[in-house]
C-alpha positions, 0 to 999 in steps of 0.5 A: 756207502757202497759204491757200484759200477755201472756200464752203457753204450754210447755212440760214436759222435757221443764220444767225439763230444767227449773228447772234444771236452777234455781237450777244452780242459774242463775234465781229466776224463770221460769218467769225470764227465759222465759223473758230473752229467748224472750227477746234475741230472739226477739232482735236477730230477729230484729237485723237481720230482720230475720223473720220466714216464717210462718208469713204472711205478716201483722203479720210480719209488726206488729213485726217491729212496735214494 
């Protein structure tokens, strides 16, 4: 499996939550945080066939060949 970076922006409160976690201890890093959070989103998507409307069709037949 390749694997491939992806980047976004956040807000500034976004990262105050953040690092308010990894001062709680349960993450090493932001990058640990936002892999567990997609991570638990997309199985929770796909468990639930669940996809967003703003999705058009083609996008949303890529997703379930994941």
């Amino acid at each position: 499996m390749k694997k491939r970076l992806i980047t976004f922006k956040v807000t500034d409160s976004m990262i105050k939550w953040m690092s308010d976690m990894m001062s709680m201890g349960n993450y090493d890093s932001r990058s640990e945080l936002v892999r567990d959070a997609l991570t638990e989103f997309l199985e929770k998507e796909d468990y639930e066939r669940n996809i967003p409307d703003k999705l058009n069709i083609r996008e949303s037949e890529q997703l379930h060949k994941m």
